[in-house]
C-alpha positions as CSV (number, residue, x, y, z in Angstrom):
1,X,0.0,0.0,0.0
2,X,1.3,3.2,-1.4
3,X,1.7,6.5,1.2
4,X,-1.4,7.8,-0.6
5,X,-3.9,5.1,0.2
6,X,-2.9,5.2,4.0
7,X,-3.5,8.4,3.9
8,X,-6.6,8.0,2.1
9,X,-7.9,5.1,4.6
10,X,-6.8,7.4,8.2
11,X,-9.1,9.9,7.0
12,X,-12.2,8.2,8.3
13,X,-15.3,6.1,6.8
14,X,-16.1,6.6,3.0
15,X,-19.9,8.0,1.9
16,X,-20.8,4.5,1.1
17,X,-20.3,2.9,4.4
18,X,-22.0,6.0,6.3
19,X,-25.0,5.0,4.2
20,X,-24.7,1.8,4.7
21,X,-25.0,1.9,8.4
22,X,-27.6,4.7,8.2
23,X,-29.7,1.8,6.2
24,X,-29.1,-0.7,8.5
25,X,-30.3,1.3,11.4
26,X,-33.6,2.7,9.6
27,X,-34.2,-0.6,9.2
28,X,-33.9,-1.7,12.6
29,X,-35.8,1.0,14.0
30,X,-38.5,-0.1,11.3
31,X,-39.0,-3.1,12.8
32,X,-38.7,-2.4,16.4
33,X,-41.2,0.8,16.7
34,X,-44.2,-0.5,15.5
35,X,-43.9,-4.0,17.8
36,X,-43.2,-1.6,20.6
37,X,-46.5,0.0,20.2
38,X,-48.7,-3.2,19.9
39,X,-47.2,-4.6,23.1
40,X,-48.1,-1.2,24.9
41,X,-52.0,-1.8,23.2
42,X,-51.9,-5.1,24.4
43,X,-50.6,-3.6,27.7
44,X,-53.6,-1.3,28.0
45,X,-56.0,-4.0,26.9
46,X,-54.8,-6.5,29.3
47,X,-54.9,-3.4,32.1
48,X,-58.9,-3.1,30.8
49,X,-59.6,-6.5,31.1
50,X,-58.3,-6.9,34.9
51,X,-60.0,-4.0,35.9
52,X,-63.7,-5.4,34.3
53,X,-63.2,-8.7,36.2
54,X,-62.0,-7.1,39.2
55,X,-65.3,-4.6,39.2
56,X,-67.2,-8.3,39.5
57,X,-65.0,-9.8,42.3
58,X,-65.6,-6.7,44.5
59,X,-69.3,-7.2,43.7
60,X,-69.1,-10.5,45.0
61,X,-66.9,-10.0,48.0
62,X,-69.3,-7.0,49.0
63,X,-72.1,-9.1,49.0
64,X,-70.7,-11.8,51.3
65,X,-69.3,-9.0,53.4
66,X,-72.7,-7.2,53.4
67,X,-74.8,-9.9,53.9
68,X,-76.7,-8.7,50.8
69,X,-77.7,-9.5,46.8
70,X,-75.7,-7.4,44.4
71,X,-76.3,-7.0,41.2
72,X,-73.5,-5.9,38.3
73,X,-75.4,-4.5,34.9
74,X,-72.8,-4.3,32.3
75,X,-73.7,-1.1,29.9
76,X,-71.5,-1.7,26.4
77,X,-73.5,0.5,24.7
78,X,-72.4,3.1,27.4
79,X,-69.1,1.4,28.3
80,X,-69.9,1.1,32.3
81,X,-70.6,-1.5,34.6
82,X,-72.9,-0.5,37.6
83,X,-73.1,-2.2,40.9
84,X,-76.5,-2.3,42.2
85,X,-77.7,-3.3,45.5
86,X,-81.0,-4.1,46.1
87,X,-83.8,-2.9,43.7
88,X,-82.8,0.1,42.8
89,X,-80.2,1.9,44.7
90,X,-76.6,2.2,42.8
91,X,-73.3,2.1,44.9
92,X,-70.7,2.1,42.4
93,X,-70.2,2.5,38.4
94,X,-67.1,1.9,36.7
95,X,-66.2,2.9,32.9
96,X,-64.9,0.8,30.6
97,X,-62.3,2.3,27.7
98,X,-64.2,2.9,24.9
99,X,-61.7,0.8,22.5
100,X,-63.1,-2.0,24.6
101,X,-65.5,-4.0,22.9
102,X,-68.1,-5.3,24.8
103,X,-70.2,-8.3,24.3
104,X,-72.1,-11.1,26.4
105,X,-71.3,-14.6,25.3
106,X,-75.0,-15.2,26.2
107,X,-77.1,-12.6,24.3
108,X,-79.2,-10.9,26.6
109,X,-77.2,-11.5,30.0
110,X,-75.7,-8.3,30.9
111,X,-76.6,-8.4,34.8
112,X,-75.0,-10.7,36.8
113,X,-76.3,-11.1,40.5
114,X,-74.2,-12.0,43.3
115,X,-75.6,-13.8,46.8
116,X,-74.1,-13.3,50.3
117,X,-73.4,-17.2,50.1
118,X,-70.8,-16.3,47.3
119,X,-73.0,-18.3,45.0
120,X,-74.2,-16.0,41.7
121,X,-76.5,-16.2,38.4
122,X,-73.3,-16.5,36.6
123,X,-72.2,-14.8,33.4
124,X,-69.6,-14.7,30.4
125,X,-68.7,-11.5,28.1
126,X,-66.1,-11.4,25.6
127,X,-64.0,-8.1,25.2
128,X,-61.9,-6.8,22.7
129,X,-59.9,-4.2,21.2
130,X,-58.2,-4.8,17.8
131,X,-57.2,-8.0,17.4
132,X,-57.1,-9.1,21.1
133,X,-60.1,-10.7,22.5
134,X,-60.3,-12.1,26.3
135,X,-63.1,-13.9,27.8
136,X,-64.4,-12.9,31.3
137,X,-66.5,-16.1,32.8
138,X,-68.3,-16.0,36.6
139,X,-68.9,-19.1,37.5
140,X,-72.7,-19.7,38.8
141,X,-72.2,-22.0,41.5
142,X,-68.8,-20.8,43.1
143,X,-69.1,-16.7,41.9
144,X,-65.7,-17.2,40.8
145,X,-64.4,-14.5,38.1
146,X,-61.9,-15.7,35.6
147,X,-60.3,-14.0,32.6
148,X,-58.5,-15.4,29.7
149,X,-57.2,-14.7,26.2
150,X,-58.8,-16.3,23.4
């Protein structure tokens, strides 16, 4: 190598390789952005979907701590769930993100009635938001509330 072409090569990177590496790293940050924003959707969903079920085991714990009925009606057309005790008289409502789809898996059922035994009429709704869909289920006889992807 001739005193001209290490000269030439101390100098520092050619154009080419510059936009070479400037390619690589669009690409990269190509593919990383947009899976970092579906996992903070599905972050948000999940966050949605533990808050719904939660609203129905806090029904059922008040009404074994109360000694009571308690009803949850479950509004999608509003996005809220409403705890109801008694007839009539309303002691909690909850929204529900309005991303969240929400639909009974049993058309029709969107109260769900909780005993002071822990015992319950039972229930299951499906939500979703994009292409994530979970399954909330309260079991009739225990009053258990379960949530899981589908």
């Amino acid at each position: 190598m001739g005193p001209e072409r290490a000269a030439v090569a101390a100098r520092g990177f050619t154009l080419l390789e510059l936009l070479v590496t400037l390619v690589v790293i669009v690409i990269a940050v190509a593919v990383v952005v947009p899976t970092i924003g579906k996992s903070a959707d599905t972050v948000r969903v999940r966050a949605e979907v533990a808050a719904f079920a939660a609203f129905f085991r806090h029904a059922r714990e008040q009404a074994i701590t109360r000694r009571q009925s308690e009803r949850v009606v479950v509004e999608p057309d509003a996005h809220r769930l409403t705890l109801v005790v008694g007839e009539d008289t309303i002691r909690e409502t909850r929204g529900v993100a309005g991303r969240l789809a929400i639909e009974p898996v049993t058309p029709g059922a969107l109260v769900v009635r909780f005993e002071p035994e822990g015992t319950s009429s039972g229930g299951a709704f499906r939500l979703s938001s994009g292409g994530t869909t979970y399954r909330v289920t309260v079991d009739a006889a225990t009053g258990r509330v379960r949530s899981a992807r589908e």
